[in-house]
N, C-alpha and C positions, 0 to 999 in steps of 0.2 A: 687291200689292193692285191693282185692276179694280176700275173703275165701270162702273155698268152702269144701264140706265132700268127699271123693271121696269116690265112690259107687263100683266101679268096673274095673279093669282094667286088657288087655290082648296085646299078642304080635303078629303078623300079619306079616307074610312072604311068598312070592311064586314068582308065575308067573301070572300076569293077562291073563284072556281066550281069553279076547278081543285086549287088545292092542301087548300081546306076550313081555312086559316090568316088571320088576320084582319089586316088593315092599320089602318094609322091614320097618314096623312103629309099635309105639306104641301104644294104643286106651286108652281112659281112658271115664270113664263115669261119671256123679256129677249134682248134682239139684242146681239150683243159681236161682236168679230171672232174668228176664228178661221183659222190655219192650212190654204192652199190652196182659202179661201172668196174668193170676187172679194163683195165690198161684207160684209153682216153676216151670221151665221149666229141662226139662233130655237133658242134655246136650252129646256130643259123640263127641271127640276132638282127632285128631293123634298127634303125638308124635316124634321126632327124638331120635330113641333109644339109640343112643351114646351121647345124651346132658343128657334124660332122661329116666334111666338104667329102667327096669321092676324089678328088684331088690329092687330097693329105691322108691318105688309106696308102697302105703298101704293101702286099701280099710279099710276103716271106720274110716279114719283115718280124720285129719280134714290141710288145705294147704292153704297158703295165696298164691295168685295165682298173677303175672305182667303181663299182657298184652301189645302188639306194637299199632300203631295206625291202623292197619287192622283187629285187635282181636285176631294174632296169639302169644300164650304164651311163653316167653321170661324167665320167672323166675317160679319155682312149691317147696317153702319152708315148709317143715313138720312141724306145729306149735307144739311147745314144753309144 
Protein backbone atom coordinates (compact mmCIF):
# COMPACT_ATOMS: atom_id res chain seq x y z
CA UNK A 1 0.00 0.00 0.00
CA UNK A 2 1.20 3.94 -1.35
CA UNK A 3 0.19 7.15 -0.07
CA UNK A 4 -0.06 9.51 -2.24
CA UNK A 5 -1.40 13.57 -2.27
CA UNK A 6 -3.81 13.69 -5.06
CA UNK A 7 -3.29 16.85 -6.96
CA UNK A 8 -6.15 16.91 -9.20
CA UNK A 9 -8.85 15.10 -10.47
CA UNK A 10 -11.54 15.29 -13.37
CA UNK A 11 -14.25 13.19 -15.18
CA UNK A 12 -14.07 12.15 -18.89
CA UNK A 13 -16.91 11.13 -21.07
CA UNK A 14 -17.73 11.06 -24.95
CA UNK A 15 -17.21 9.52 -27.94
CA UNK A 16 -13.65 8.88 -29.28
CA UNK A 17 -12.99 10.57 -32.89
CA UNK A 18 -10.97 7.78 -33.90
CA UNK A 19 -12.35 4.54 -32.68
CA UNK A 20 -16.28 5.96 -32.76
CA UNK A 21 -16.51 3.81 -29.09
CA UNK A 22 -17.55 5.92 -26.19
CA UNK A 23 -15.55 6.39 -22.77
CA UNK A 24 -16.62 7.15 -19.56
CA UNK A 25 -13.61 7.26 -16.82
CA UNK A 26 -12.37 8.97 -14.13
CA UNK A 27 -8.56 10.70 -14.24
CA UNK A 28 -6.80 11.51 -11.31
CA UNK A 29 -3.49 13.05 -10.94
CA UNK A 30 -0.68 12.67 -7.78
CA UNK A 31 3.30 12.85 -7.40
CA UNK A 32 4.83 9.36 -5.76
CA UNK A 33 8.19 8.35 -6.43
CA UNK A 34 9.02 6.14 -8.95
CA UNK A 35 11.94 4.01 -10.17
CA UNK A 36 14.99 5.91 -11.82
CA UNK A 37 13.08 9.31 -11.20
CA UNK A 38 15.58 11.83 -9.23
CA UNK A 39 12.68 13.61 -6.71
CA UNK A 40 8.85 12.68 -7.83
CA UNK A 41 7.16 11.57 -10.85
CA UNK A 42 3.23 13.13 -12.03
CA UNK A 43 1.49 10.56 -12.35
CA UNK A 44 -2.19 10.40 -14.59
CA UNK A 45 -4.20 7.18 -13.66
CA UNK A 46 -8.08 6.45 -15.04
CA UNK A 47 -10.56 5.39 -12.89
CA UNK A 48 -13.91 3.37 -13.01
CA UNK A 49 -16.39 5.86 -11.93
CA UNK A 50 -18.89 3.54 -10.44
CA UNK A 51 -15.99 1.80 -8.11
CA UNK A 52 -14.55 5.50 -7.83
CA UNK A 53 -17.34 8.36 -7.58
CA UNK A 54 -15.75 11.94 -8.63
CA UNK A 55 -17.51 12.83 -5.64
CA UNK A 56 -15.34 11.05 -3.03
CA UNK A 57 -11.93 12.26 -4.81
CA UNK A 58 -10.34 15.43 -2.99
CA UNK A 59 -7.50 17.02 -4.37
CA UNK A 60 -5.13 17.96 -1.81
CA UNK A 61 -6.15 15.65 0.02
CA UNK A 62 -3.67 12.84 1.06
CA UNK A 63 -4.88 8.60 0.02
CA UNK A 64 -3.30 5.33 0.92
CA UNK A 65 -3.62 3.90 -2.49
CA UNK A 66 -3.65 -0.72 -3.14
CA UNK A 67 -2.43 -1.59 -6.26
CA UNK A 68 -2.98 -5.38 -8.43
CA UNK A 69 -0.05 -6.95 -9.65
CA UNK A 70 -0.26 -5.04 -13.29
CA UNK A 71 -0.31 -1.59 -11.18
CA UNK A 72 -3.98 -1.09 -11.90
CA UNK A 73 -5.59 0.53 -8.39
CA UNK A 74 -7.73 -1.85 -6.69
CA UNK A 75 -8.30 0.25 -3.33
CA UNK A 76 -8.12 4.78 -3.12
CA UNK A 77 -8.70 5.22 0.97
CA UNK A 78 -8.99 8.92 2.23
CA UNK A 79 -6.41 9.02 5.11
CA UNK A 80 -8.23 10.40 8.27
Amino acid sequence: MSKIKLAGCQHLEGVSKKTGRPYNFNQIYFLAPKSGVKGLFAYQVNLDPDEFPLERLEPGQYYNVEQDFSGGIVALEKVV
